[in-house]
C-alpha positions as CSV (number, residue, x, y, z in Angstrom):
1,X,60.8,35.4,89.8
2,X,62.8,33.0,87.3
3,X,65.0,30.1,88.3
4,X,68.5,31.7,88.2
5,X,67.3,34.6,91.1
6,X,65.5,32.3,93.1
7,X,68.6,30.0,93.3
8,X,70.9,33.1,94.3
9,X,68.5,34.7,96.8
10,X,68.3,31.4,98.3
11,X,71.9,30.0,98.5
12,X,72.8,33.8,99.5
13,X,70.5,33.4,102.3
14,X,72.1,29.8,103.1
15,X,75.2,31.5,103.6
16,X,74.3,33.9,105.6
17,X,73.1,32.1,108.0
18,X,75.8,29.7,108.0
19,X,78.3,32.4,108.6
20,X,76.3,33.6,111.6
21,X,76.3,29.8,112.8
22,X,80.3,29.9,112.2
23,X,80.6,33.1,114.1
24,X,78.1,31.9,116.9
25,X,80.6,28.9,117.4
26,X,83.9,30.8,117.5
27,X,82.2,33.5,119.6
28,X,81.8,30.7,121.7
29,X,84.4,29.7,122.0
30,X,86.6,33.0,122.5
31,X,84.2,34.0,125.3
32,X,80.9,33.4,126.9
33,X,80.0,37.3,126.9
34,X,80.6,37.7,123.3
35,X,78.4,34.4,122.3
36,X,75.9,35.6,124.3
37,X,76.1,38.8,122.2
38,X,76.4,37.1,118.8
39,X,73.1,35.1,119.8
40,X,71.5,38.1,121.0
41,X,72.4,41.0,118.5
42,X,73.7,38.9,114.8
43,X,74.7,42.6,113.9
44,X,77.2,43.0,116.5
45,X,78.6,39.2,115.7
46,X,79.7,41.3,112.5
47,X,81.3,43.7,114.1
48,X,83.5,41.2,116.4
49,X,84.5,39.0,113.6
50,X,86.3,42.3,112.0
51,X,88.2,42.7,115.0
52,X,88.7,39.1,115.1
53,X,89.9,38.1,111.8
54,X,92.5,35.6,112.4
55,X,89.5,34.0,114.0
56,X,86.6,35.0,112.3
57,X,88.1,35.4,109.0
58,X,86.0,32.4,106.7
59,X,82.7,33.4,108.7
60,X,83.2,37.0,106.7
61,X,84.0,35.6,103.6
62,X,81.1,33.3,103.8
63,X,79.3,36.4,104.6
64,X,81.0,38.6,101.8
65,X,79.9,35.6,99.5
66,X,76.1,35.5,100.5
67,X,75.7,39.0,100.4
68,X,77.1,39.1,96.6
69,X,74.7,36.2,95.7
70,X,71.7,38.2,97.1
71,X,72.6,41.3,95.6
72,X,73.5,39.5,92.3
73,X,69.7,38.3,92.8
């Protein structure tokens, strides 16, 4: 594995989980059930940030973002 994918997969990673972190925080925030969710099942945090996008909106992006960087990888 050379430099470049190891730095992709990685920061793709990174951002990943710091869009799960955002989403766990606004999840929070909007309503104990659906943090308990987004802790529980990350998949359905997805899910609820699509119907939540005035909300949610940069989480996804970060999302979109780490997603590109791993398949990029």
């Amino acid at each position: 594995m050379d430099a470049i994918t190891a730095s992709l997969t990685t920061f793709g990673v990174v951002a990943l989980l710091a869009s799960w972190v955002l989403l766990l925080i606004v999840a929070w925030q909007e309503d104990y059930a659906w943090g308990l969710c987004t802790l529980l099942l990350p998949p359905l945090s997805y899910l609820y940030a699509l119907t939540r996008l005035d909300k949610a909106g940069q989480a996804l992006l970060l999302a979109a973002a780490g997603w590109i960087m791993i398949w990029l990888a």
